[in-house]
NUVEX-466670 format. One record per residue: y, z, x of N, C-alpha, C in turn. Coordinates in steps of 0.2 Angstrom, whole numbers, padded with zeros to 4 digits, always signed. Layout:
REM NUVEX-466670
YZXYZXYZX
...
REM end
This chain:
REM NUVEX-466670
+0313+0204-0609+0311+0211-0606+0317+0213-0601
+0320+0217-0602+0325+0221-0599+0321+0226-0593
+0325+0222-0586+0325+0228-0580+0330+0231-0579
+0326+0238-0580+0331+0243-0576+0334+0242-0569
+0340+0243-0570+0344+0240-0565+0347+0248-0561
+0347+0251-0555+0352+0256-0550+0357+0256-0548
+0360+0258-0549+0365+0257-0542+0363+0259-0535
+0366+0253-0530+0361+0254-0523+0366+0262-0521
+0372+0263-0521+0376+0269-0520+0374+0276-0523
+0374+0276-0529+0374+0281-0532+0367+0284-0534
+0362+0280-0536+0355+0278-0540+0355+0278-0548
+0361+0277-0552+0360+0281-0558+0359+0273-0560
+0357+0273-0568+0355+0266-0571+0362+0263-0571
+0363+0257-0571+0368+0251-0572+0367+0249-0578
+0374+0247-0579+0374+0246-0589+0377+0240-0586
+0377+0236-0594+0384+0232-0595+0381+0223-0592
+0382+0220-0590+0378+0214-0588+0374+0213-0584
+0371+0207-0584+0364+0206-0578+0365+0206-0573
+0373+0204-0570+0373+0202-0562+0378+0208-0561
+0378+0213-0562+0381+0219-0564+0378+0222-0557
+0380+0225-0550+0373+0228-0547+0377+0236-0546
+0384+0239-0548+0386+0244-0545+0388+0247-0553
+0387+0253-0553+0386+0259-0562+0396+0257-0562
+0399+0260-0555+0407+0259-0557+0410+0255-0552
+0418+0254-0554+0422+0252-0549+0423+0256-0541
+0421+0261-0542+0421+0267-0537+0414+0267-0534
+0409+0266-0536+0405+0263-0532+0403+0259-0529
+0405+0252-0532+0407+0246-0529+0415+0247-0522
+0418+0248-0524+0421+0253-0520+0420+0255-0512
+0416+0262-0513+0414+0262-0508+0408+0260-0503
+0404+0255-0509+0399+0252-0504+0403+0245-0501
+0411+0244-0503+0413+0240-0497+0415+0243-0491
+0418+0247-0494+0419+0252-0486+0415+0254-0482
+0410+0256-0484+0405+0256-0479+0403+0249-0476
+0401+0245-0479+0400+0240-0474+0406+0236-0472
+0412+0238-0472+0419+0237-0469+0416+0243-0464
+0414+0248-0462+0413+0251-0458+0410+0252-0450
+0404+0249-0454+0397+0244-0451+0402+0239-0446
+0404+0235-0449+0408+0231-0446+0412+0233-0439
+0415+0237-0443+0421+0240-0438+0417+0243-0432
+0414+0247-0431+0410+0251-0427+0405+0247-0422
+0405+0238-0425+0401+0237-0420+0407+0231-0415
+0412+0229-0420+0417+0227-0416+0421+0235-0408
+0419+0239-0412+0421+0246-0406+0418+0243-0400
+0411+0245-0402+0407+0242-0398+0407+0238-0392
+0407+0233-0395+0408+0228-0392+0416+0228-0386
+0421+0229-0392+0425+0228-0387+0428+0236-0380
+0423+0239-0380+0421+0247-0378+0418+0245-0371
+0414+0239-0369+0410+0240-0366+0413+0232-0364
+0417+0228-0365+0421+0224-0364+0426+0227-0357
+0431+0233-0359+0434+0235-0357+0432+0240-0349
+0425+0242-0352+0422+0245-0344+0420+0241-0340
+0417+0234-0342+0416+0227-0338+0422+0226-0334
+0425+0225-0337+0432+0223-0335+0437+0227-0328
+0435+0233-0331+0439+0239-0326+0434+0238-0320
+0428+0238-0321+0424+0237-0315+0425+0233-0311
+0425+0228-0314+0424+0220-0308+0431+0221-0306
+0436+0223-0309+0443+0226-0305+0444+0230-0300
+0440+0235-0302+0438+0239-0297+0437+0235-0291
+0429+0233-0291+0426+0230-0283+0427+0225-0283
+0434+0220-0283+0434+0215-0281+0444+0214-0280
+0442+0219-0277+0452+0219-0275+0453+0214-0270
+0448+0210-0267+0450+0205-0263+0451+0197-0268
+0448+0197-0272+0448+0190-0276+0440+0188-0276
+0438+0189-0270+0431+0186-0269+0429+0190-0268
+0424+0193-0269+0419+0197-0265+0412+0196-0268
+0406+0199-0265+0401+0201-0267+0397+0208-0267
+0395+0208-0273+0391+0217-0273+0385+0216-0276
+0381+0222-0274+0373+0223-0277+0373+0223-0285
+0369+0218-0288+0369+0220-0296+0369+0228-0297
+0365+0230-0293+0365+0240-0296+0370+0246-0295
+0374+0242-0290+0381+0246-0289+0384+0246-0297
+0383+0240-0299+0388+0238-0306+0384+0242-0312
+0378+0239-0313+0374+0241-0318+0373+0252-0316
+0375+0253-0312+0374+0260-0313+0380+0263-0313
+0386+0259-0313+0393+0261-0317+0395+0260-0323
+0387+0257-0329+0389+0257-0333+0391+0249-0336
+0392+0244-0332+0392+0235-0333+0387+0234-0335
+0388+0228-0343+0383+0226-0346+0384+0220-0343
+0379+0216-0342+0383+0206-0341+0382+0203-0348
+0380+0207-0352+0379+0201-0360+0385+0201-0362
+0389+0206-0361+0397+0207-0363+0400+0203-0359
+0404+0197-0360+0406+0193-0357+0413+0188-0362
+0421+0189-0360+0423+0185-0364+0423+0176-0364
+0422+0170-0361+0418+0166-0358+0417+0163-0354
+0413+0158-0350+0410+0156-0344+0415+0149-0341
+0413+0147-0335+0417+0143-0332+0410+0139-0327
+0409+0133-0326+0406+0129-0323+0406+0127-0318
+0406+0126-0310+0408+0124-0306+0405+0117-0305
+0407+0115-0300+0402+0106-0299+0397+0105-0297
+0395+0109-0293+0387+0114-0290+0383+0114-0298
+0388+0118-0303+0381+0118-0308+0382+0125-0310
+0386+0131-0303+0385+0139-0305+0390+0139-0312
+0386+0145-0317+0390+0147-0322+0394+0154-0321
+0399+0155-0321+0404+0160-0321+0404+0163-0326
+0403+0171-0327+0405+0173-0333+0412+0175-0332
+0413+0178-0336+0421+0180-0336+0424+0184-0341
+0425+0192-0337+0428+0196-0345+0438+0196-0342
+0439+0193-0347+0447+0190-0344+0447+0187-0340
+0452+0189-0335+0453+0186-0328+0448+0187-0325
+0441+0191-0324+0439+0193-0319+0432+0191-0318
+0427+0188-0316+0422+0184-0316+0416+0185-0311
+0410+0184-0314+0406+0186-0308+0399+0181-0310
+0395+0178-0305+0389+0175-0303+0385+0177-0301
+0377+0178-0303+0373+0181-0302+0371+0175-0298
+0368+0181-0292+0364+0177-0285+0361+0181-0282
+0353+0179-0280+0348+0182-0278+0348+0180-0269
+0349+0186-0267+0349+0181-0257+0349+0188-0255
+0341+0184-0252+0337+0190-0245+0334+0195-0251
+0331+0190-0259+0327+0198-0261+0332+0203-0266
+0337+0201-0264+0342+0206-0267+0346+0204-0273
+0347+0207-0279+0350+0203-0283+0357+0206-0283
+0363+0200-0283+0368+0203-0282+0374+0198-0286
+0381+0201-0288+0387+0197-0292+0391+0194-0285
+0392+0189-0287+0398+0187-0284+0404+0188-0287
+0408+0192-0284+0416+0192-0291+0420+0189-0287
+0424+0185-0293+0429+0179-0292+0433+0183-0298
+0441+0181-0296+0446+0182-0302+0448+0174-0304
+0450+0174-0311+0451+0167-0313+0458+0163-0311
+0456+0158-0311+0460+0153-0306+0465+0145-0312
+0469+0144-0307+0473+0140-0315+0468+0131-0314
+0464+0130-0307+0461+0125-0308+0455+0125-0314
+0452+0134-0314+0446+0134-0319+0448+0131-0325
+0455+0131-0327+0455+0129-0334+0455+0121-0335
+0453+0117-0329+0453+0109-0329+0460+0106-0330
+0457+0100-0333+0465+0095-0333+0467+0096-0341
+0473+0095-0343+0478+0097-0349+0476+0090-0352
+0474+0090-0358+0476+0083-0362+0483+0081-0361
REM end
């Protein structure tokens, strides 16, 4: 029993073998590029909103240390799940860190707030 087979691109019937799922090479084709596209667009993403993290905590942290209100950040548009990686202190706090530029969340007095720190050459511990 033979099933008709689509192509998911175009809808027209598919010939030619069973593992066959695209009518042409021009189909097949562009349904790589599309999801080459997909891809692309959420790498933008991602690295779009990288970039505004970044420029912020630059912004409010011209001293090296400082702290600010989570919503000063968050209403400029700072995501914190964007994050390029963290650093652990001996206390146990986890540091995010988009590049250089790093911040700790801490609740004091009811209010939630970042502590921004820039990265340090101790963070990266001892060299093998």
């Amino acid at each position: 029993m033979n099933k008709v087979r689509t192509c998911p691109v175009c809808g027209t019937t598919v010939k030619g073998r069973s593992d066959k799922k695209f009518c042409s090479i021009k189909c097949r084709s562009i349904n790589q590029y599309e999801n080459r596209q997909e891809t692309e667009a959420f790498y933008l993403k991602v690295d779009r909103q990288l970039k505004i993290n970044r420029k912020l905590l630059k912004k409010y942290n011209r001293s090296g240390y400082t702290t600010i209100r989570k919503t000063v950040l968050i209403e400029n548009g700072f995501n914190p799940k964007f994050f390029t990686h963290y650093w652990k202190n001996q206390k146990g706090d986890v540091y995010l860190f988009v590049y250089e530029y790093g911040f700790l969340f801490k609740a004091d007095k009811g209010r939630d707030k970042y502590v921004l720190v820039i990265w340090q050459e101790y963070m990266a511990g001892p060299r093998p």
